[in-house]
RODO-2510 file (C-alpha; in nm, 4 decimals, decimal comma):
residues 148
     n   res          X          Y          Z
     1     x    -2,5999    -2,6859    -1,5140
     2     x    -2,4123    -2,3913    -1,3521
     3     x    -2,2050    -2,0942    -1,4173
     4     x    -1,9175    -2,1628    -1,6880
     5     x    -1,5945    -2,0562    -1,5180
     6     x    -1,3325    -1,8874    -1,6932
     7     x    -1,0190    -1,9884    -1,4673
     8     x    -1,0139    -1,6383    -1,3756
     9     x    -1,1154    -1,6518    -1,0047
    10     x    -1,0941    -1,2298    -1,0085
    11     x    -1,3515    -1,2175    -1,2586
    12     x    -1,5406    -1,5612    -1,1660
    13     x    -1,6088    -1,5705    -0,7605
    14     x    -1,7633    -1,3006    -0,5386
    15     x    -1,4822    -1,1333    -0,3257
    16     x    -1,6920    -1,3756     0,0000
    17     x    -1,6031    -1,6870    -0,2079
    18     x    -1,2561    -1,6394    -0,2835
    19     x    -1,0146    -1,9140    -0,0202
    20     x    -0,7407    -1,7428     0,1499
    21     x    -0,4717    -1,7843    -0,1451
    22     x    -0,7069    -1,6290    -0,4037
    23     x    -0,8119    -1,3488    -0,1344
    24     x    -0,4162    -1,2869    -0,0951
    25     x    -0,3388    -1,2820    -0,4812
    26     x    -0,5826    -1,0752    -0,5422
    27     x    -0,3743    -0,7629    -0,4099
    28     x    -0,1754    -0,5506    -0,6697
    29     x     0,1207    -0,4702    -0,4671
    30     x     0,0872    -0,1304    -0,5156
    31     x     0,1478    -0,0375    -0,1454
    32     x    -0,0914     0,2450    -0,1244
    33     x    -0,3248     0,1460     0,1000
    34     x    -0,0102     0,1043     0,3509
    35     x     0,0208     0,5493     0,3094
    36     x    -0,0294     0,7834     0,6172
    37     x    -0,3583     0,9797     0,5402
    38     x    -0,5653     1,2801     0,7381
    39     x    -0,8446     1,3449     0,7744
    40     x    -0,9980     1,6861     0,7938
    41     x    -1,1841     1,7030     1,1538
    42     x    -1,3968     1,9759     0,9537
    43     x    -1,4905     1,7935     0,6722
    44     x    -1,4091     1,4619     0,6847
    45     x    -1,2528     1,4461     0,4214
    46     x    -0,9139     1,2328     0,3752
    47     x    -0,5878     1,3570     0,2521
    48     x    -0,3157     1,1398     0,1254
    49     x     0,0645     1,1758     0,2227
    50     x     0,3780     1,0847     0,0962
    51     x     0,4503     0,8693     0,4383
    52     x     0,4437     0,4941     0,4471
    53     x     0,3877     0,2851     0,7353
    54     x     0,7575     0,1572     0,8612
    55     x     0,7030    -0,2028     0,7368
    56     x     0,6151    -0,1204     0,4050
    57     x     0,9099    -0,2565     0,1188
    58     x     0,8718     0,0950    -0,0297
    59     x     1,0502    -0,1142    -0,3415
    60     x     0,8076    -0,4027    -0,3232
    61     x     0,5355    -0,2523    -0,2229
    62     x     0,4395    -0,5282     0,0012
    63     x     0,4358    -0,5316     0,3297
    64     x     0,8089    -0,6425     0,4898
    65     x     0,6783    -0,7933     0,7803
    66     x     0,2908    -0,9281     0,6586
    67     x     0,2018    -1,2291     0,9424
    68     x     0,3025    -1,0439     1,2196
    69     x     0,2173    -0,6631     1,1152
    70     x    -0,0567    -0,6448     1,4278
    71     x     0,2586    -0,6754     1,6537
    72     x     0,4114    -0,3673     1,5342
    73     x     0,1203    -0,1571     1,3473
    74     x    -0,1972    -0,2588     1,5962
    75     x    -0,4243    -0,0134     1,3699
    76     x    -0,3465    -0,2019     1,0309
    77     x    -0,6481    -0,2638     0,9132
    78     x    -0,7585    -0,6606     0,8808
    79     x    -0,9490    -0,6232     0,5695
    80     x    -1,1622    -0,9082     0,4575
    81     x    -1,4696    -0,9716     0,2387
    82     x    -1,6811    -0,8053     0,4635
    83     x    -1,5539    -0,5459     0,5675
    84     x    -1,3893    -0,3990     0,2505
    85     x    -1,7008    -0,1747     0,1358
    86     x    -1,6812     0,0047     0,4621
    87     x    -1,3109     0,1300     0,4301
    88     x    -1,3301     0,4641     0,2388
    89     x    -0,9529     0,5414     0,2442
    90     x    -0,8883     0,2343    -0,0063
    91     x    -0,6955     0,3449    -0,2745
    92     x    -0,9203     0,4224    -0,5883
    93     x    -0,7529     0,1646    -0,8174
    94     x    -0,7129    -0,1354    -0,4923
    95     x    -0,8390    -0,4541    -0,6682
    96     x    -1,0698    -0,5768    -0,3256
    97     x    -1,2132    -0,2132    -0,4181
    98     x    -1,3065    -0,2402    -0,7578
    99     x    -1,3918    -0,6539    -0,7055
   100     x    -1,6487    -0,5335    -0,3893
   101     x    -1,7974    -0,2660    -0,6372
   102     x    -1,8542    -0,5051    -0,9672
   103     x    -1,5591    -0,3256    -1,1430
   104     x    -1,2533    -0,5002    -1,3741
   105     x    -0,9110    -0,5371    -1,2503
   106     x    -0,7243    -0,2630    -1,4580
   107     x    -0,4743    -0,4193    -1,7477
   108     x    -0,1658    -0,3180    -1,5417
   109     x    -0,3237    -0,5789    -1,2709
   110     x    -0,0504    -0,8337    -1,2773
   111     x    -0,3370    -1,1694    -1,2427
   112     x    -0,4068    -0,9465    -1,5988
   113     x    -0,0718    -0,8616    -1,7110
   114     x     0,1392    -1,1869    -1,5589
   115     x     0,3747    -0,9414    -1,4617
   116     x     0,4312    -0,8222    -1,1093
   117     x     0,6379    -0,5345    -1,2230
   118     x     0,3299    -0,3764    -1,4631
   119     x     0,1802    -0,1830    -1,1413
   120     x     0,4775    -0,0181    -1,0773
   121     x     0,5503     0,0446    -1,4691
   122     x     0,2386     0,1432    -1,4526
   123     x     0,2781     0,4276    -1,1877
   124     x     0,0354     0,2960    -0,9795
   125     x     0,2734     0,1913    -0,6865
   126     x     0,4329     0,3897    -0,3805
   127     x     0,7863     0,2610    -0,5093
   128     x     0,9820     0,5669    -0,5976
   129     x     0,7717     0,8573    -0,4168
   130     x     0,7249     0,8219    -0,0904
   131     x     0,9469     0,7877     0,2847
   132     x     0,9060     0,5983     0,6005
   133     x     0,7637     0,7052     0,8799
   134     x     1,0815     0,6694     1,0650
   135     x     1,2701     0,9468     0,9037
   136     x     0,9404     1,2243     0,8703
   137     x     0,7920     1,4192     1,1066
   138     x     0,4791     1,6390     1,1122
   139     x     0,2791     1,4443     0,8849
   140     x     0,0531     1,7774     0,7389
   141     x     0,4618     1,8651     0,5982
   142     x     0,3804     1,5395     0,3621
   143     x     0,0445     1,6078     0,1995
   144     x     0,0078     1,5210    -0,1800
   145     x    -0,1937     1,5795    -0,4677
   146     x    -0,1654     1,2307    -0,5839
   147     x    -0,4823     1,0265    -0,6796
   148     x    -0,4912     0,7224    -0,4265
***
């Protein structure tokens, strides 16, 4: 007899056995991993901005322009089950994140919450504090202290 499942894929499958809808819903909507970051040539360290890429729904938090992003943003990042543990700039609280390294969803998680609005109530979203890329320019101008 196998594994019981609680009807709570997040929780139930490994982030490799989750089908393209479950892989898709699995994102918070928070937007942060769409934010302009440095890195420090010295260090190596990265440095989050204020700047998001120009198809971000800075509202949304979602990506305007999803299907066909490679068109516009070639370095957007395909992230995928097997890549995810190798992307150090993911945001600290990005569900594929915390899924890859055996951690809960946080309660503001809408697939917790059932509400899409609880990550930005939440203050865990770009929405409200950050610009586009079309209308900055140096990008070292647009450093912040917030926790990504």
């Amino acid at each position: 007899m196998g594994p019981v499942s609680s009807g709570r894929f997040w929780e139930d499958l490994p982030l490799a056995a989750l089908d393209r809808a479950q892989w898709e819903a699995l994102c918070d909507g928070c937007g942060k991993c769409c934010l302009h970051k440095l890195e420090d040539e010295d260090t190596g360290e990265i440095h989050a901005t204020n700047v998001a890429c120009k198809l971000l729904d800075r509202r949304m938090g979602q990506c305007s322009d999803y299907r066909h992003r490679h068109a516009y943003v070639p370095e957007c990042v395909r992230l995928n089950a097997r890549n995810v543990g190798d992307i150090e700039w993911l945001p600290s609280t990005c569900a594929y994140r915390l899924r890859n390294e055996g951690k809960p969803l946080p309660d503001w998680h809408y697939l917790n919450s059932g509400d899409r609005e609880s990550v930005h109530a939440a203050g865990q979203s770009t929405r409200g504090w950050t610009v586009s890329e079309n209308d900055v320019g140096d990008l070292e101008h647009h450093l912040t202290d917030r926790t990504l």
